[in-house]
mmCIF file as Biopython writes it, N, C-alpha, C and O atoms, coordinates in Angstrom:
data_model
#
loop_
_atom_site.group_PDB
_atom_site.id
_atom_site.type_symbol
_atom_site.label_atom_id
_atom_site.label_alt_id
_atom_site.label_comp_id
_atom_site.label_asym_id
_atom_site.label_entity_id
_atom_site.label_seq_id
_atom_site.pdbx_PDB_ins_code
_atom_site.Cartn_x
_atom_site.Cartn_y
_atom_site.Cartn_z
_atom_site.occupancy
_atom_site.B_iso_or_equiv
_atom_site.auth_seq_id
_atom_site.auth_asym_id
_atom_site.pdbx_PDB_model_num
ATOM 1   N N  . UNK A ? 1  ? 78.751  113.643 74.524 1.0 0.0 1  A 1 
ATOM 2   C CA . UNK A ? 1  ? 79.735  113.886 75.570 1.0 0.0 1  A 1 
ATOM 3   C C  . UNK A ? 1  ? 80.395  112.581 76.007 1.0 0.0 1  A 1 
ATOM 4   O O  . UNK A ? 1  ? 81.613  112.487 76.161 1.0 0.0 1  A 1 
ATOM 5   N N  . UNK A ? 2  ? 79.513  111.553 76.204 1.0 0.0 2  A 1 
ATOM 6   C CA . UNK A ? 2  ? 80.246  110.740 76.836 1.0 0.0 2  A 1 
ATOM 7   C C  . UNK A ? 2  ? 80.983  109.970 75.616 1.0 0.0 2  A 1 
ATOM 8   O O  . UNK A ? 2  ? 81.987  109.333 75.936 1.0 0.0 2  A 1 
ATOM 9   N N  . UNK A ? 3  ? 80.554  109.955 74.100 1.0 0.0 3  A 1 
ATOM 10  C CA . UNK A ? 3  ? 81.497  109.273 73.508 1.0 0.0 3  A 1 
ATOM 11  C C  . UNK A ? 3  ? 82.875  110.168 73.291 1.0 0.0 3  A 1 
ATOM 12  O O  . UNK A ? 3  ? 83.917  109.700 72.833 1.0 0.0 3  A 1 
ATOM 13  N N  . UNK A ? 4  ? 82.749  111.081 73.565 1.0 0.0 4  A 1 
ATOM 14  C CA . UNK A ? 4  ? 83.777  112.165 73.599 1.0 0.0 4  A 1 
ATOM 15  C C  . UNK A ? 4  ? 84.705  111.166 74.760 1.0 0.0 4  A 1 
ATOM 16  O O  . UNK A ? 4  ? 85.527  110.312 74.428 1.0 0.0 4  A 1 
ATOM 17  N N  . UNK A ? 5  ? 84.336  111.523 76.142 1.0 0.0 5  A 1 
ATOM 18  C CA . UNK A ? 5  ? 85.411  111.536 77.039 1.0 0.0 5  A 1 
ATOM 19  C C  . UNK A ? 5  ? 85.518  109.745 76.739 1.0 0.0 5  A 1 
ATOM 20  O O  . UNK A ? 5  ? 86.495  109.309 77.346 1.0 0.0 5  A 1 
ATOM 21  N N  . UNK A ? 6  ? 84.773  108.650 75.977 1.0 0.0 6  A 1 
ATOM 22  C CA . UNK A ? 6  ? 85.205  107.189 75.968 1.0 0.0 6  A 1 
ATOM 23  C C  . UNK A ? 6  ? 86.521  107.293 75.365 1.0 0.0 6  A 1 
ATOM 24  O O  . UNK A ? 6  ? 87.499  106.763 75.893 1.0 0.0 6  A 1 
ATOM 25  N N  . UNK A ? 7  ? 86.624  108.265 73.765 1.0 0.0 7  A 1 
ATOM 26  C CA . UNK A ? 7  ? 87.446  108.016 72.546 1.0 0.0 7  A 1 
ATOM 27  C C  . UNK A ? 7  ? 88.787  108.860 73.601 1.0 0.0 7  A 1 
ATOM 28  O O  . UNK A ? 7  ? 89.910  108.358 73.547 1.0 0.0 7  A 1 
ATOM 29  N N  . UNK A ? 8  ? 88.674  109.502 74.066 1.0 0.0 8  A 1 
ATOM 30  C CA . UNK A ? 8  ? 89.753  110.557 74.847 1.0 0.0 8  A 1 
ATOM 31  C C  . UNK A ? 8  ? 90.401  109.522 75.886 1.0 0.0 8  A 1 
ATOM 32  O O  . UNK A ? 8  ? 91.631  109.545 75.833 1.0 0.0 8  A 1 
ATOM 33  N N  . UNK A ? 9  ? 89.896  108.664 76.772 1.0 0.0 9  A 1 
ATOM 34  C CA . UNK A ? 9  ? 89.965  107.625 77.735 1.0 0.0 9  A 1 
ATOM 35  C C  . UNK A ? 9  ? 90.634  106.361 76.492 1.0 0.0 9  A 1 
ATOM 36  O O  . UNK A ? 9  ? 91.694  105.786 76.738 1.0 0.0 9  A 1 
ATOM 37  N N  . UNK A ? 10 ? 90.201  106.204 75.782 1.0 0.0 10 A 1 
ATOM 38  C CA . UNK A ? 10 ? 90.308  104.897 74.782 1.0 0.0 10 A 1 
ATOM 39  C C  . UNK A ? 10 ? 92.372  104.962 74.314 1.0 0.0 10 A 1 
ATOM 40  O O  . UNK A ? 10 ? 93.356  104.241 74.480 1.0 0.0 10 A 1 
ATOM 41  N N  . UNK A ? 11 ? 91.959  106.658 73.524 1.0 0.0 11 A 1 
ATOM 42  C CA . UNK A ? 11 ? 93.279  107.250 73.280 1.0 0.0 11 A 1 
ATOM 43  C C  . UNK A ? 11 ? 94.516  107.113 74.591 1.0 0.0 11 A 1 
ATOM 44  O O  . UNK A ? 11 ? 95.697  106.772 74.536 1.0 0.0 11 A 1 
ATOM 45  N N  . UNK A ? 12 ? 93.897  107.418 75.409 1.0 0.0 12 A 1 
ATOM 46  C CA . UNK A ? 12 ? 95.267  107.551 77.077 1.0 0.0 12 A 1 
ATOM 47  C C  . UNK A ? 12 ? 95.558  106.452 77.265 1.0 0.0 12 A 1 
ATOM 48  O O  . UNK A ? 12 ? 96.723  106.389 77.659 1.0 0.0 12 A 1 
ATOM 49  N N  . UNK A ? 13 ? 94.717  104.767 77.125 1.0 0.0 13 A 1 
ATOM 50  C CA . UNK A ? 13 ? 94.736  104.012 78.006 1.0 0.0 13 A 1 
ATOM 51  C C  . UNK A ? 13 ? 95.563  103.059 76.551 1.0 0.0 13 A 1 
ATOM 52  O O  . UNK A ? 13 ? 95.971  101.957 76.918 1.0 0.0 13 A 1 
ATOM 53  N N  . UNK A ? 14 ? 95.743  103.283 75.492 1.0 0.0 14 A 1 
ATOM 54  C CA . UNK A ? 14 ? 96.470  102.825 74.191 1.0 0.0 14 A 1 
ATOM 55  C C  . UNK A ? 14 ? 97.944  103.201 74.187 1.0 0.0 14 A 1 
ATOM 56  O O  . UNK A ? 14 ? 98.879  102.445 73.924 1.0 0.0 14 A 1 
ATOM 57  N N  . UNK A ? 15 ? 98.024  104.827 74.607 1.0 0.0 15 A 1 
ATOM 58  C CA . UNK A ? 15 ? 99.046  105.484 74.545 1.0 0.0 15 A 1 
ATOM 59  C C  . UNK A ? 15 ? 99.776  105.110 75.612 1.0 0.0 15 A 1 
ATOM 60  O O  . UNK A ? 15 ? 100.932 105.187 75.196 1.0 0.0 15 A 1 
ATOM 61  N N  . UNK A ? 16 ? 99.823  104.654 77.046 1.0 0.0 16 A 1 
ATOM 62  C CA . UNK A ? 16 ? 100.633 104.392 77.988 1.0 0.0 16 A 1 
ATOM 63  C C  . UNK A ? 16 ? 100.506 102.391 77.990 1.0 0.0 16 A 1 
ATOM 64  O O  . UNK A ? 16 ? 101.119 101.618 78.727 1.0 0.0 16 A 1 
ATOM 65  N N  . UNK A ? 17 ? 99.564  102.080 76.965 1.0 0.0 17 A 1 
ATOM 66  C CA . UNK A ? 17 ? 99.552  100.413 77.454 1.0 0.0 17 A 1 
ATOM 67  C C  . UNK A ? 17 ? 100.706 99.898  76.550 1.0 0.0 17 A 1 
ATOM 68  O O  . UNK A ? 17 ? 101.101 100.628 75.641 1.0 0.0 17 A 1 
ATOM 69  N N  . UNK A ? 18 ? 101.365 98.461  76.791 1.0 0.0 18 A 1 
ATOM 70  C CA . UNK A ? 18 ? 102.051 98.237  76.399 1.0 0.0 18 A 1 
ATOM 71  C C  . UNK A ? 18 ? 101.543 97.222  75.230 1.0 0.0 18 A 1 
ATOM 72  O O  . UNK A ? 18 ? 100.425 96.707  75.222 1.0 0.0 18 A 1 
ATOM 73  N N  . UNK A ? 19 ? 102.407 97.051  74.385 1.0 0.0 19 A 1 
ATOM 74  C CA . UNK A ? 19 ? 102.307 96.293  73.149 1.0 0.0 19 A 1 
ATOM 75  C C  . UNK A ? 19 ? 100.982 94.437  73.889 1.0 0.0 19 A 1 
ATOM 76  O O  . UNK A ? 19 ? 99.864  94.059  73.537 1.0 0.0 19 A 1 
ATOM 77  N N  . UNK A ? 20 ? 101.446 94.184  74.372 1.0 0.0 20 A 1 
ATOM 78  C CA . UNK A ? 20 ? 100.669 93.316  74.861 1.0 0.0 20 A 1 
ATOM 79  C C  . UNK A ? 20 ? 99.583  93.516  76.209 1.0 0.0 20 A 1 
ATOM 80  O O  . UNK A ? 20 ? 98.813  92.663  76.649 1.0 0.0 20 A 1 
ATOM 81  N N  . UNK A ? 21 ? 99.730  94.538  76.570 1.0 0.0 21 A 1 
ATOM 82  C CA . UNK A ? 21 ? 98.994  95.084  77.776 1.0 0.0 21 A 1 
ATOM 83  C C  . UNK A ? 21 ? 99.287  94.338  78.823 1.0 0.0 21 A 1 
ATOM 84  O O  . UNK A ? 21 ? 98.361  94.094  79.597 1.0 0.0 21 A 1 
ATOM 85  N N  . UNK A ? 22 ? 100.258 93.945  79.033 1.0 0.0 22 A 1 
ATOM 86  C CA . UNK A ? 22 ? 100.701 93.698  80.584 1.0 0.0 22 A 1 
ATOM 87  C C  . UNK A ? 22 ? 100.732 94.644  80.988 1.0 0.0 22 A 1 
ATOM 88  O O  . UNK A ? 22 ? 100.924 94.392  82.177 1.0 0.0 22 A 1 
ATOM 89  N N  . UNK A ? 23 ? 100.687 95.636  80.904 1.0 0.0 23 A 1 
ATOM 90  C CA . UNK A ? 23 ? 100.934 96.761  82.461 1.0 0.0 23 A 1 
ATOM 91  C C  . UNK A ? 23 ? 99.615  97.029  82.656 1.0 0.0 23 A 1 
ATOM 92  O O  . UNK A ? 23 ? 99.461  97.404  83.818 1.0 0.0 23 A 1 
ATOM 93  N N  . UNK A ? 24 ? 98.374  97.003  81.916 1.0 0.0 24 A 1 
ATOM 94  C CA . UNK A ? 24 ? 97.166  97.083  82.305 1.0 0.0 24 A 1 
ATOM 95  C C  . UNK A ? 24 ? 96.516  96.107  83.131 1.0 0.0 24 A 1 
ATOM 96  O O  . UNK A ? 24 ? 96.540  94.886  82.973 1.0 0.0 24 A 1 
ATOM 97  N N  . UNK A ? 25 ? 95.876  96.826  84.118 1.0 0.0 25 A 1 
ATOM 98  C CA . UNK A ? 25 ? 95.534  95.838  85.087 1.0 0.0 25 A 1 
ATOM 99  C C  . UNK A ? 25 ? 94.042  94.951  84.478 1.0 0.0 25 A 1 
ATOM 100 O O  . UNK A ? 25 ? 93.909  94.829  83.260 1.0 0.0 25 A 1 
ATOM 101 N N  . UNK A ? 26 ? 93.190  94.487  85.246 1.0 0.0 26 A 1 
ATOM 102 C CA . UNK A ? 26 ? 91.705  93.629  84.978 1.0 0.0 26 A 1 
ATOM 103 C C  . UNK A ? 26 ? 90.734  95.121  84.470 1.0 0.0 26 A 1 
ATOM 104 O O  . UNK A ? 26 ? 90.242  95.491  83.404 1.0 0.0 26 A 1 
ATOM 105 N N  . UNK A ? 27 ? 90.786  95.601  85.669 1.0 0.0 27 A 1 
ATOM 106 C CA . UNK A ? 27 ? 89.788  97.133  85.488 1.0 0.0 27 A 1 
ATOM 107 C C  . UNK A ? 27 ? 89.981  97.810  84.381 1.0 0.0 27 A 1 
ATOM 108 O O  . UNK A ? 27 ? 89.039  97.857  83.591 1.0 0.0 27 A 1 
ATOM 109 N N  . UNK A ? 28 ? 91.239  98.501  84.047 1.0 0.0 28 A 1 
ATOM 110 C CA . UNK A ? 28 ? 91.450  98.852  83.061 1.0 0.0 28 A 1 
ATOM 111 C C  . UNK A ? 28 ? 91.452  97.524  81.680 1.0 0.0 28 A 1 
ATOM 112 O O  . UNK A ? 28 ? 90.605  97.787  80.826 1.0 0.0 28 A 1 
ATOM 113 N N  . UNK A ? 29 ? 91.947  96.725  81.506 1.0 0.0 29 A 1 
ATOM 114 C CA . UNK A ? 29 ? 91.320  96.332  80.230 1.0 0.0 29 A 1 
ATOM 115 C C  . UNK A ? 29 ? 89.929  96.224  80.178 1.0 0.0 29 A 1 
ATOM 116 O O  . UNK A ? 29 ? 89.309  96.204  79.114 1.0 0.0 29 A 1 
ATOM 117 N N  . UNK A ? 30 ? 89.332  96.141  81.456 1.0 0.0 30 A 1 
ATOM 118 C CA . UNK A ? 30 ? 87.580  96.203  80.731 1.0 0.0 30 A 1 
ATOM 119 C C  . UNK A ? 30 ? 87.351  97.195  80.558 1.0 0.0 30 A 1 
ATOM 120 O O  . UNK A ? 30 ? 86.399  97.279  79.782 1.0 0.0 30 A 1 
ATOM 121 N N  . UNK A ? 31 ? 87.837  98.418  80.974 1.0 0.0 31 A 1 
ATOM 122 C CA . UNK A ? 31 ? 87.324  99.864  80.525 1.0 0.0 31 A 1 
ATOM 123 C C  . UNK A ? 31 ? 87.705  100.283 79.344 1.0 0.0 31 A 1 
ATOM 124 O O  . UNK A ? 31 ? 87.214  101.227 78.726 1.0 0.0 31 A 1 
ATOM 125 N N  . UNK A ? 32 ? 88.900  99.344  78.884 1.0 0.0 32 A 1 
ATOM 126 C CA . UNK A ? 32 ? 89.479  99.668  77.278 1.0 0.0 32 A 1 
ATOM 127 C C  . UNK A ? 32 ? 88.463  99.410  76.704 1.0 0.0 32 A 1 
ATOM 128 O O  . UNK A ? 32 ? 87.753  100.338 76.316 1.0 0.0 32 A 1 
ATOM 129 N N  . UNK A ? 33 ? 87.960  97.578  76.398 1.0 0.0 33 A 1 
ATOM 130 C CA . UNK A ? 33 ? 86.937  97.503  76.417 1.0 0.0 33 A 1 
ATOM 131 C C  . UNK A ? 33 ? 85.541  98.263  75.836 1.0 0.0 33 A 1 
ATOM 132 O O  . UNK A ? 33 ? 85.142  98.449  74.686 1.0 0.0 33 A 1 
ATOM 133 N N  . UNK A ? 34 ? 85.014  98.598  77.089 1.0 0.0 34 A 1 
ATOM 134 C CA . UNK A ? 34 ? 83.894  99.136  76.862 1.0 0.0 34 A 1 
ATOM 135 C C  . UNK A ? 34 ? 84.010  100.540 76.237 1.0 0.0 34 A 1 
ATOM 136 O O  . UNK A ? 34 ? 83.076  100.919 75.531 1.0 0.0 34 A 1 
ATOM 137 N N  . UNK A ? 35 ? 85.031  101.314 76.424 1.0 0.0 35 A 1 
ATOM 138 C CA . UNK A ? 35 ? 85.279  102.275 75.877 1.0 0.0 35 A 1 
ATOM 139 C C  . UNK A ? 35 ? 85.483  101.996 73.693 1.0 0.0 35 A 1 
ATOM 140 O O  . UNK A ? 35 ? 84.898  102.643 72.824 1.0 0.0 35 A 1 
ATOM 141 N N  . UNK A ? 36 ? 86.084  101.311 73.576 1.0 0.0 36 A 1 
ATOM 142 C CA . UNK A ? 36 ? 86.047  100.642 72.084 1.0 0.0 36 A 1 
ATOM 143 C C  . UNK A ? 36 ? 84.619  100.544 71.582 1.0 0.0 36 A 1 
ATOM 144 O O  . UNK A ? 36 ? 84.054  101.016 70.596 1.0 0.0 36 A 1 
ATOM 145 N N  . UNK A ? 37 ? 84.130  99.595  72.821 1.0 0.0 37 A 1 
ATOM 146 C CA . UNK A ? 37 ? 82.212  99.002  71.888 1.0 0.0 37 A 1 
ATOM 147 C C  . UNK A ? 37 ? 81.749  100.860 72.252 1.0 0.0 37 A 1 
ATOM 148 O O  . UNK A ? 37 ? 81.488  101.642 71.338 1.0 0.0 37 A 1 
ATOM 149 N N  . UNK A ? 38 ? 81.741  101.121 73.230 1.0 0.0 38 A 1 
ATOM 150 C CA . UNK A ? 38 ? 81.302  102.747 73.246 1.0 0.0 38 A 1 
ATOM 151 C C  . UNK A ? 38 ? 81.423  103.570 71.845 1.0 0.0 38 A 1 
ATOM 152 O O  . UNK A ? 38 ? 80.534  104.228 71.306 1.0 0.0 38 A 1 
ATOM 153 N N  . UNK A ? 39 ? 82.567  103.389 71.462 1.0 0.0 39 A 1 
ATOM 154 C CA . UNK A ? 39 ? 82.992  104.013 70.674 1.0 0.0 39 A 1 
ATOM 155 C C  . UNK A ? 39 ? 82.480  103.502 68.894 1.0 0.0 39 A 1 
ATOM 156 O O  . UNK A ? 39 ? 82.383  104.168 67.863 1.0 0.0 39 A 1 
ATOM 157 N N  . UNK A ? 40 ? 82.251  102.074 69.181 1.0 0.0 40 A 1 
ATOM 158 C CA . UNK A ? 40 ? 81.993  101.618 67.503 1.0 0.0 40 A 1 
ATOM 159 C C  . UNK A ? 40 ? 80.676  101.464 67.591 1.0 0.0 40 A 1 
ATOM 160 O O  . UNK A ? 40 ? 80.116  101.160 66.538 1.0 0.0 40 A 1 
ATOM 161 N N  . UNK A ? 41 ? 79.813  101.626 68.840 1.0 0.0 41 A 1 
ATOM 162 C CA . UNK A ? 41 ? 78.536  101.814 68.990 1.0 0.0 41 A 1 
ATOM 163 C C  . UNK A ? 41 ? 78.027  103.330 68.139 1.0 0.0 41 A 1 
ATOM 164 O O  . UNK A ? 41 ? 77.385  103.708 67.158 1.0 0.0 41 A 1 
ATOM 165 N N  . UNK A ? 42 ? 78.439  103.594 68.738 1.0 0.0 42 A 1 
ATOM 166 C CA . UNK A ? 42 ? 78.242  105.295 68.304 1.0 0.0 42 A 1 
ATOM 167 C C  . UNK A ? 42 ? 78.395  105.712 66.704 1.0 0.0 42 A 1 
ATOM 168 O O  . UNK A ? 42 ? 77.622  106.298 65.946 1.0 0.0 42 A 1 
ATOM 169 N N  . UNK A ? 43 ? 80.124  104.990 66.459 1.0 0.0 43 A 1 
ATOM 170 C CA . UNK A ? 43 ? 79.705  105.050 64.913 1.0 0.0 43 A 1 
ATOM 171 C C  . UNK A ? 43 ? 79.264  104.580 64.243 1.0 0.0 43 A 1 
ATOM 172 O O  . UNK A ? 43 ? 79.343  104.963 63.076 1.0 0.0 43 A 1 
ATOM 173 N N  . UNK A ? 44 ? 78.651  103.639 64.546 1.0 0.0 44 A 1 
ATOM 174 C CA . UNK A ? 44 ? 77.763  102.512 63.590 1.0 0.0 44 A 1 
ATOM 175 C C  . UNK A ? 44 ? 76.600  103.458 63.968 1.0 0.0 44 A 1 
ATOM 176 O O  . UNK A ? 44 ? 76.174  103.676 62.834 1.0 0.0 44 A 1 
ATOM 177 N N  . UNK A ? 45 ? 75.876  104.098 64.710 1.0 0.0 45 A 1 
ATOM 178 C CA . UNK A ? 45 ? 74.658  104.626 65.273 1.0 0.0 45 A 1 
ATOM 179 C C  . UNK A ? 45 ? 74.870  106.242 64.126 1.0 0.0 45 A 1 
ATOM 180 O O  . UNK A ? 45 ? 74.128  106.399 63.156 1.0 0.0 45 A 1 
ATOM 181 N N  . UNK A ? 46 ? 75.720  107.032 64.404 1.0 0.0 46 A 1 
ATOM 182 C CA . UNK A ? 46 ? 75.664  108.149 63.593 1.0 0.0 46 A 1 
ATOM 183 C C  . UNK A ? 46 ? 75.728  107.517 61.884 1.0 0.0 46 A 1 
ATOM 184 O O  . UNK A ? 46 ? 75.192  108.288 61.089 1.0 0.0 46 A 1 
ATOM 185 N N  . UNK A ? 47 ? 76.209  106.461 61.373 1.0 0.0 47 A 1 
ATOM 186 C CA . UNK A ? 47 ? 76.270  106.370 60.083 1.0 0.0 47 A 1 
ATOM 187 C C  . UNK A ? 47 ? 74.803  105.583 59.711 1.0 0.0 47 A 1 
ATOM 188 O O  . UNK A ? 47 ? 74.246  105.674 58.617 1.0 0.0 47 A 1 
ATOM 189 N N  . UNK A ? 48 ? 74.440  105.007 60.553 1.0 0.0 48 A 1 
ATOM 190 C CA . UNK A ? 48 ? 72.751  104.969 60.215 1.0 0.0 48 A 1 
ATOM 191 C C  . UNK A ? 48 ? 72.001  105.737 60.425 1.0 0.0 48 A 1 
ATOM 192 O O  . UNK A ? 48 ? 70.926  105.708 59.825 1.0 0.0 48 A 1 
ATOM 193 N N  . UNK A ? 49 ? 72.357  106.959 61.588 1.0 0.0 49 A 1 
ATOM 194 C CA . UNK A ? 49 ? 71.369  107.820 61.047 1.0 0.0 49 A 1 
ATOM 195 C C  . UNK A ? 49 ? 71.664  108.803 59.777 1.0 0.0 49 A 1 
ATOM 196 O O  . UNK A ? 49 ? 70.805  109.413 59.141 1.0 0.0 49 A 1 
ATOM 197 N N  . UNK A ? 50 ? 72.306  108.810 59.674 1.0 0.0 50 A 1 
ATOM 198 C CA . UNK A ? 50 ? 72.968  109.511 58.717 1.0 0.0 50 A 1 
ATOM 199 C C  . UNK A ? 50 ? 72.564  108.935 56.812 1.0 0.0 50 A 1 
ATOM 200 O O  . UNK A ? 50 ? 72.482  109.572 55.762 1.0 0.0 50 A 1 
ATOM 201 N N  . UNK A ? 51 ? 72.432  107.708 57.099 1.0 0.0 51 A 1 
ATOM 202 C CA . UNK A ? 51 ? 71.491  106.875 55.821 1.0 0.0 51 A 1 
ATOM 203 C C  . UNK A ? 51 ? 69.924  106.854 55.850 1.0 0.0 51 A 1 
ATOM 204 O O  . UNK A ? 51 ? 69.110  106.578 54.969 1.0 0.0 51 A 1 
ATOM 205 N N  . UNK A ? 52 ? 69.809  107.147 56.846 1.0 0.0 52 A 1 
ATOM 206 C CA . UNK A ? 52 ? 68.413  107.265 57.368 1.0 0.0 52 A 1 
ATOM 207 C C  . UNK A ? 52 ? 68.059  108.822 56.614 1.0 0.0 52 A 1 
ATOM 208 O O  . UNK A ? 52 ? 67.190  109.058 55.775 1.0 0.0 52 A 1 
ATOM 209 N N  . UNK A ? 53 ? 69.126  109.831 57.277 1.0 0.0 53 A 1 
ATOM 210 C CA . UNK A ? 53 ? 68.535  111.070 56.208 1.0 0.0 53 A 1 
ATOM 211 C C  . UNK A ? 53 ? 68.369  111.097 55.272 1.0 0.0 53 A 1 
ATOM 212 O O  . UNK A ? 53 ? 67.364  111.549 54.724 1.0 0.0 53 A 1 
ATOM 213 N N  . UNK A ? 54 ? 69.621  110.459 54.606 1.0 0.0 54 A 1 
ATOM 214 C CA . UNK A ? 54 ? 70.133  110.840 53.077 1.0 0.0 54 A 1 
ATOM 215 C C  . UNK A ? 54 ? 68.878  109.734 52.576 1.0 0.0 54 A 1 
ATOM 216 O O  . UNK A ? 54 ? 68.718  109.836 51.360 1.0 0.0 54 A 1 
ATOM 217 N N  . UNK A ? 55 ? 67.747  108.481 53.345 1.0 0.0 55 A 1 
ATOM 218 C CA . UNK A ? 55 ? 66.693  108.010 52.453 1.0 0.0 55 A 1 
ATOM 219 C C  . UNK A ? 55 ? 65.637  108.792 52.609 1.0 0.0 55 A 1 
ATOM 220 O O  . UNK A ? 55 ? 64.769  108.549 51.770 1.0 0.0 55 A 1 
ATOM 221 N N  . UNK A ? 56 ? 65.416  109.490 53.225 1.0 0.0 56 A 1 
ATOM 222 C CA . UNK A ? 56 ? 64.298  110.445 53.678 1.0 0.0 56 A 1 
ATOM 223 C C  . UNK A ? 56 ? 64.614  111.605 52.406 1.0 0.0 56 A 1 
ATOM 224 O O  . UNK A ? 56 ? 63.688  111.652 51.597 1.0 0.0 56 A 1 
ATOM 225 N N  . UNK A ? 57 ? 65.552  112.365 52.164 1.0 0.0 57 A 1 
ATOM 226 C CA . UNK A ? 57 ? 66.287  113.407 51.210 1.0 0.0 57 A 1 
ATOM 227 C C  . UNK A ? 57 ? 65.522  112.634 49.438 1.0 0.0 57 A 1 
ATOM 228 O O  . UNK A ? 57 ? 64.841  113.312 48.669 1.0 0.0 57 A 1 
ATOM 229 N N  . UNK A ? 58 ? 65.885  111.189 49.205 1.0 0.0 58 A 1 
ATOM 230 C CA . UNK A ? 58 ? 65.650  110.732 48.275 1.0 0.0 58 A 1 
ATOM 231 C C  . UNK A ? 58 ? 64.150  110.826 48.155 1.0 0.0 58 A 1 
ATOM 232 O O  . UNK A ? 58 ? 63.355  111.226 47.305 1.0 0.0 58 A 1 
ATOM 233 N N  . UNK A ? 59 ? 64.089  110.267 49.417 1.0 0.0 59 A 1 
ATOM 234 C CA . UNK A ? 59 ? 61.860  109.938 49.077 1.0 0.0 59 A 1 
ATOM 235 C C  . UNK A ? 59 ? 61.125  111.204 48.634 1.0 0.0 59 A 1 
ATOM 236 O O  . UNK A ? 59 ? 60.147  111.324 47.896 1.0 0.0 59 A 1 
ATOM 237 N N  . UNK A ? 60 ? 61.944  112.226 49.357 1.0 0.0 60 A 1 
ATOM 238 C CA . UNK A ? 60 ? 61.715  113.574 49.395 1.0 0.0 60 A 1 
ATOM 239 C C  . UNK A ? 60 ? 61.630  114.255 48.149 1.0 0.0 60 A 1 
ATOM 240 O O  . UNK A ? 60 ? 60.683  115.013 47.937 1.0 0.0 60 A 1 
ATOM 241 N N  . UNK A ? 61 ? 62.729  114.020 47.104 1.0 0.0 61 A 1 
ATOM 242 C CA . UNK A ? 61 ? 62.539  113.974 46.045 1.0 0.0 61 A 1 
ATOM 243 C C  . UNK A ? 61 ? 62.106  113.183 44.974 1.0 0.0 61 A 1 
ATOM 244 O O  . UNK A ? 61 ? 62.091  113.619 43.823 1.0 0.0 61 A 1 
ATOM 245 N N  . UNK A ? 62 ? 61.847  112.351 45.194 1.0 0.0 62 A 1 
ATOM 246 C CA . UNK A ? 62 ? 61.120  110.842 44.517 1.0 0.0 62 A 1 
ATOM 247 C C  . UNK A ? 62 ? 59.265  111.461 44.681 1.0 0.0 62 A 1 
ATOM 248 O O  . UNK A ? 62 ? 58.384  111.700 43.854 1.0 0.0 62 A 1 
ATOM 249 N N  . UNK A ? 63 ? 59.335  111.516 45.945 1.0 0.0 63 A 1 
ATOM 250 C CA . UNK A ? 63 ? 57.876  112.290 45.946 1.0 0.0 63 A 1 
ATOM 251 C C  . UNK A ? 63 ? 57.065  113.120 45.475 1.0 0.0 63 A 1 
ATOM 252 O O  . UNK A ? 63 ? 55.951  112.916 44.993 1.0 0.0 63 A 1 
ATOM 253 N N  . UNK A ? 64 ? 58.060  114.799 45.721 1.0 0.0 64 A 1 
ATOM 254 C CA . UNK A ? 64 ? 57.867  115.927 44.867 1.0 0.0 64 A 1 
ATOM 255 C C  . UNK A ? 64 ? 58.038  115.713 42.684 1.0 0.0 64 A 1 
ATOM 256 O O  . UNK A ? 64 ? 57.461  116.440 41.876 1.0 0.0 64 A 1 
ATOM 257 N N  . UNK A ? 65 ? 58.933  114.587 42.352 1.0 0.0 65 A 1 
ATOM 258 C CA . UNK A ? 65 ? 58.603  114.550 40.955 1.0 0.0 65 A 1 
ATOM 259 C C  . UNK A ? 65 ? 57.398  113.703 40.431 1.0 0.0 65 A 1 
ATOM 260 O O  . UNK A ? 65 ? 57.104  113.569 39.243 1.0 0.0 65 A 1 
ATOM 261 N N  . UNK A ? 66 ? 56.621  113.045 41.706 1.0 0.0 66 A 1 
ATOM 262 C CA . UNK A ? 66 ? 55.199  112.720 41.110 1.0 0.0 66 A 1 
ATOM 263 C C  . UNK A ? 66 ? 54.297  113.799 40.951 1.0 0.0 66 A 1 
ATOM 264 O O  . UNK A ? 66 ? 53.173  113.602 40.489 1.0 0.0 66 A 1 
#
């Protein structure tokens, strides 16, 4: 959920900022910010677990042909 409403927040605060972000104030660029690491947190986190299965899937079968 919450990387949901970061990437949704991330999207609004891109779409109205300006090419250099002068119109964004202090607050808002740190919430851009944290909303970004929020966001590349998460996918770096689902694509390791996600290698994490697919080595478990292998052992799984590495195992069963002994």
């Amino acid at each position: 959920m919450h990387d949901k409403i970061s990437q949704q927040y991330l999207e609004y605060l891109e779409l109205h900022a300006s090419d250099d972000y002068s119109s964004l104030n202090f607050i808002e660029l740190n919430l851009l910010f944290e909303c970004r690491l929020i966001v590349q947190l998460r996918l770096e986190w689902m694509l390791k677990r996600r290698l994490d299965e697919e080595l478990e899937a292998v052992e799984k079968i590495a195992n069963d042909c002994n």
